[in-house]
DOLOTI-569162 format. One record per residue (C-alpha): residue in one letter; y negated, z, x. Coordinates in steps of 0.5 Angstrom, whole numbers, padded with zeros to 4 digits, always signed. Layout:
N
AYZX;...
***
This chain:
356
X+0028-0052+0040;X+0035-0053+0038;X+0035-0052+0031;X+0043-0052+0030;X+0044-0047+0036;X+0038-0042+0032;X+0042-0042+0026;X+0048-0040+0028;X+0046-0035+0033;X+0041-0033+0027;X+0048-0031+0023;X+0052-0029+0029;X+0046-0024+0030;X+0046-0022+0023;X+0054-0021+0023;X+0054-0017+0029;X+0049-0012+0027;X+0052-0010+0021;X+0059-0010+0025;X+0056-0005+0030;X+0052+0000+0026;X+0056-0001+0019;X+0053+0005+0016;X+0045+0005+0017;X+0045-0003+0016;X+0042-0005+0008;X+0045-0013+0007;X+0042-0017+0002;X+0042-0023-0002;X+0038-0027-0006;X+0037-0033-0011;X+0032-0037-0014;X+0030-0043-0018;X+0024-0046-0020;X+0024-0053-0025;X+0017-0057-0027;X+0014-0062-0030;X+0007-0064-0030;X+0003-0069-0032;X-0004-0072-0030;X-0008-0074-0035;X-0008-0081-0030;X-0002-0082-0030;X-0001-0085-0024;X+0004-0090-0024;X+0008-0088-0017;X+0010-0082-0020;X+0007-0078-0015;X+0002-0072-0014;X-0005-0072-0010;X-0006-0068-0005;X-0002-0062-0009;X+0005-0060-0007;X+0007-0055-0013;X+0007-0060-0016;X+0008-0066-0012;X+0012-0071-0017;X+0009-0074-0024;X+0012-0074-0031;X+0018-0072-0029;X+0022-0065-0029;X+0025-0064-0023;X+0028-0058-0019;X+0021-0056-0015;X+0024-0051-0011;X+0031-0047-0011;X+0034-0043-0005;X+0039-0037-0002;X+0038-0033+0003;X+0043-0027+0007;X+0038-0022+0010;X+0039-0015+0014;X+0036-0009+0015;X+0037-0003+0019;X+0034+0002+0023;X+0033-0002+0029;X+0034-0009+0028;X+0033-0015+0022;X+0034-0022+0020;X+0035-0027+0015;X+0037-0034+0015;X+0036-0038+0008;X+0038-0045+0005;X+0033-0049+0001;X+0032-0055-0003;X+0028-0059-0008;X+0021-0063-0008;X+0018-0059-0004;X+0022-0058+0002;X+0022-0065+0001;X+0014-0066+0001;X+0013-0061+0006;X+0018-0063+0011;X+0016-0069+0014;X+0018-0072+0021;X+0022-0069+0026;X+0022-0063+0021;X+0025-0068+0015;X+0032-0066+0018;X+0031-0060+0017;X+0028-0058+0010;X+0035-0054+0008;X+0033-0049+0012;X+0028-0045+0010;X+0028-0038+0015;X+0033-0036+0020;X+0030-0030+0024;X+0032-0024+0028;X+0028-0019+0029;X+0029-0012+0033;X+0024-0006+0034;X+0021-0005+0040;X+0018+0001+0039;X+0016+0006+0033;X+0012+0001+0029;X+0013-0005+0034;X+0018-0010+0032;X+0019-0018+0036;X+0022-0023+0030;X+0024-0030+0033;X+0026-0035+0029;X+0024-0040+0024;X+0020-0036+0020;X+0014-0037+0014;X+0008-0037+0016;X+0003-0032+0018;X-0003-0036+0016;X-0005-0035+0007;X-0005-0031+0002;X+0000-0036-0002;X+0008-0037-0001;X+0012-0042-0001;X+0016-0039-0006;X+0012-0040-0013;X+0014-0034-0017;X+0011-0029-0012;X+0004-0032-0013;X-0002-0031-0018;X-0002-0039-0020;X+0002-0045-0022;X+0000-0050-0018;X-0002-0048-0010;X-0010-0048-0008;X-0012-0053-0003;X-0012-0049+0003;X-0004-0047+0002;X-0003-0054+0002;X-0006-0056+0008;X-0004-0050+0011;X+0003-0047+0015;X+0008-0045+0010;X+0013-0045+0015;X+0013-0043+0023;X+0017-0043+0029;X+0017-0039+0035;X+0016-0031+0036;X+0012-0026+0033;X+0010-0018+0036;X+0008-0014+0030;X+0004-0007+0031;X+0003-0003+0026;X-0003+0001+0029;X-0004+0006+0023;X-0002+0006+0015;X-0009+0003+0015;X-0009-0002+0020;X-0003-0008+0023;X-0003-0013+0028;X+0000-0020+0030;X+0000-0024+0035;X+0005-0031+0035;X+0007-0036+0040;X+0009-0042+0037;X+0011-0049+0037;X+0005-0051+0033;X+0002-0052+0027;X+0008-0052+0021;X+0013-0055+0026;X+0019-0052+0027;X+0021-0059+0032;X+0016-0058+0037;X+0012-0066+0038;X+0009-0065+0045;X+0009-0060+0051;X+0005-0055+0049;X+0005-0048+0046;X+0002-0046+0041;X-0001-0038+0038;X-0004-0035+0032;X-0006-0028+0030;X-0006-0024+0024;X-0010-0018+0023;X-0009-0013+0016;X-0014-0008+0014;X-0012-0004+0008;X-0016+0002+0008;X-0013+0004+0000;X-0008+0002-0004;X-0013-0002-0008;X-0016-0006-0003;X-0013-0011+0003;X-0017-0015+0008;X-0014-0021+0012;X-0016-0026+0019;X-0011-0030+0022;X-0012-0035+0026;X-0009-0041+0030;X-0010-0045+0036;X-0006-0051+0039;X-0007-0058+0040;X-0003-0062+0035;X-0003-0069+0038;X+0004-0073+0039;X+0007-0072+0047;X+0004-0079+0050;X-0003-0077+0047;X-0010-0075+0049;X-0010-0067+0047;X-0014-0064+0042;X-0015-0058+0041;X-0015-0054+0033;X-0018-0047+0032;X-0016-0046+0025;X-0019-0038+0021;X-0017-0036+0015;X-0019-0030+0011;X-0017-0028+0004;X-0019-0020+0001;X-0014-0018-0004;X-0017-0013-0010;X-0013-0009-0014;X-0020-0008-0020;X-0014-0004-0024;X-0007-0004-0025;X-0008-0010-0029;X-0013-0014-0026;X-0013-0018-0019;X-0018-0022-0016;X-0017-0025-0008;X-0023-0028-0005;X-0021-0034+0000;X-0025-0037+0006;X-0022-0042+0012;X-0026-0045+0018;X-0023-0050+0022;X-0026-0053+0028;X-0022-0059+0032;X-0023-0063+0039;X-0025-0071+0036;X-0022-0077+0041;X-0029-0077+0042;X-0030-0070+0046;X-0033-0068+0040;X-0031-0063+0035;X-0030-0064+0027;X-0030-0058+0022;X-0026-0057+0015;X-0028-0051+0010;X-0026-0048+0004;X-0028-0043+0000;X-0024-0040-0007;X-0023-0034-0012;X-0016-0032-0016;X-0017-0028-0021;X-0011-0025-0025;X-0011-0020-0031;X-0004-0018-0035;X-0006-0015-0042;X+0002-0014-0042;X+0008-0013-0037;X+0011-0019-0041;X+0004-0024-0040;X-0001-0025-0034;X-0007-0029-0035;X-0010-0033-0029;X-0016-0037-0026;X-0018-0039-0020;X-0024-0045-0017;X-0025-0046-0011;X-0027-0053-0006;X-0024-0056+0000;X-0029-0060+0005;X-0026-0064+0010;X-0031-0070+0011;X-0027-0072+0017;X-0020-0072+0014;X-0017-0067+0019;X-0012-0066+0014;X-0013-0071+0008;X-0014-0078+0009;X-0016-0081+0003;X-0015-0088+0001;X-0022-0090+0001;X-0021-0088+0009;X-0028-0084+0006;X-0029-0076+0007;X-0025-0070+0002;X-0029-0067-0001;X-0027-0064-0007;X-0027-0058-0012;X-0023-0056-0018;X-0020-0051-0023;X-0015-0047-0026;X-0012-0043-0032;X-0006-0041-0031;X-0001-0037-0037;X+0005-0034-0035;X+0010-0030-0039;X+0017-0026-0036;X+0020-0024-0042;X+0025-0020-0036;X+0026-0019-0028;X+0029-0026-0028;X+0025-0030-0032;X+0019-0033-0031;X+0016-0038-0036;X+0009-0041-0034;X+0004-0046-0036;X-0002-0049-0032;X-0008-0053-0034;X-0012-0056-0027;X-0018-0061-0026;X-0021-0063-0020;X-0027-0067-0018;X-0029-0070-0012;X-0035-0074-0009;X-0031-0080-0009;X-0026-0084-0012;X-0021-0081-0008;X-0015-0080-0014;X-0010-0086-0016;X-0009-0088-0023;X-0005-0092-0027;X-0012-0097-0028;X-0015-0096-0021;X-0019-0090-0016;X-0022-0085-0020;X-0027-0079-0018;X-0022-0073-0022;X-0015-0072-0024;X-0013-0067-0030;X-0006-0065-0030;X-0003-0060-0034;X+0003-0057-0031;X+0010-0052-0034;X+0015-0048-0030;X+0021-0045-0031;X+0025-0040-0025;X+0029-0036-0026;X+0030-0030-0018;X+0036-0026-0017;X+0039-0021-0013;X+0040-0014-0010;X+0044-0010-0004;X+0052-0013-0001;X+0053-0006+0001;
***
């Protein structure tokens, strides 16, 4: 895909509506910025986290991830183009995608039907229950499975909602967190939300694609991934997660990653929000994380997390988290080591609101 030809008619896409339909068309803005240091209690000596994102860099403070973005809604059409940049981008956006890091979404969208919309463009993946965007999650730092798993799409989406109960997505995409195909073939998710109150959601999504380079033999990845989000209170939330992925082997076999884990947030105030989550990542083929032991990941961890919003705009956060694996599989400055503790804070700062 031409991504400069998707961008400019992305925003030509987003100028026309607004021009044909000035009245009904909401155009938005917003901005964010996020700031970190985190600090491993191994402190590795290249500076760089293992087998995290947010963060990725240790004992430095640095702009983890700012961005801005346009977005525009109306009755019958939507679209949103934003711009981004900081260490994530740049430890998420990797080979052919690395040129591209700066854009974060650019997606039109129109409405089929009642409750039947097509988006396509580059968009933030259908899989997880975490974001890209780390104010909107519960904890600091990310759980395995969102970083072993798209943040980012590129393709096109029909989404139905069926009921006030009940939405539906099917995917045509280019791969798995690409947004600059790698062979020639499609790739296809699905999504499946169940909402039965306003307590209580369910989701499946799931992926199935081959993932290897043009020029190489295919193989085959059926990822699912589960999450239940419960709201116990109006102060407390506890999201179950579980993924299951299957992948072809060159040895026409299959090999199999899993992971399982539990957030759990409680807000004694609107100011501050206590946060934990445990949870373990089984990838003893290295499907996702190569090890530099060339041995399997196979490793749990677990996270306190204290957040303070003194107003809508700031956010102050502070992270303490532990992983333990069956190896020595995490760098230090004296060697290889079987854990890693890291104390991470953050500070971000979001605005935003209507244009006209």
């Amino acid at each position: 895909m031409n991504v400069r030809r998707l961008a400019y008619f992305v925003l030509l896409a987003l100028a026309t509506v607004h021009s044909a339909a000035e009245d009904s068309v909401v155009v938005s803005w917003s901005a964010s910025a996020d700031i970190f240091l985190s600090s491993s209690f191994n402190k590795p000596s290249n500076h760089q986290r293992a087998y995290t994102t947010q963060p990725s860099r240790n004992n430095e403070i640095g702009l983890m991830l700012a961005s801005i973005g346009l977005s525009v809604s109306g009755p019958n059409y939507r679209g949103r183009v934003a711009l981004q940049e900081g260490w994530f981008a740049r430890a998420n956006y990797s080979g052919l995608d690395s040129s591209w890091r700066m854009l974060q979404e650019a997606n039109v969208g129109v409405r089929v039907a009642d409750g039947l919309w097509l988006d396509a463009g580059i968009m933030f993946s259908h899989i997880g229950y975490e974001s890209m965007i780390g104010r909107n999650n519960l904890t600091l730092s990310r759980s395995f499975t969102a970083d072993y798993t798209p943040y980012y799409s590129t393709g096109a989406a029909l989404a139905w909602t069926v009921s006030d109960v009940v939405s539906v997505t099917g995917l045509v995409l280019n791969g798995w967190q690409q947004i600059v195909d790698i062979n020639n073939d499609l790739a296809f998710g699905a999504r499946v939300v169940v909402t039965p109150s306003s307590t209580l959601s369910f989701n499946w999504s799931t992926f199935v694609g081959n993932e290897q380079a043009r020029g190489t033999a295919s193989m085959v990845r059926f990822h699912n991934n589960f999450w239940v989000e419960w709201k116990a209170t109006d102060r407390i939330i506890i999201v179950g997660l579980a993924d299951v992925c299957l992948q072809d082997t060159p040895a026409d076999t299959s090999t199999k990653q899993w992971y399982a884990g539990v957030t759990a947030a409680y807000s004694p105030s609107d100011q501050f929000r206590i946060a934990t989550r445990v949870e373990h990542y089984n990838d003893p083929a290295n499907m996702f994380i190569a090890t530099p032991t060339r041995g399997p990941f196979q490793a749990s961890a677990a996270s306190l997390n204290l957040d303070y919003r003194p107003n809508d705009a700031v956010l102050v956060r502070g992270e303490i988290r532990t992983m333990i694996a069956g190896e020595k599989v995490f760098p230090s400055h004296d060697g290889l080591k079987s854990s890693d503790t890291y104390i991470t804070v953050s500070t971000s700062i979001a605005f935003g609101g209507n244009l006209y």
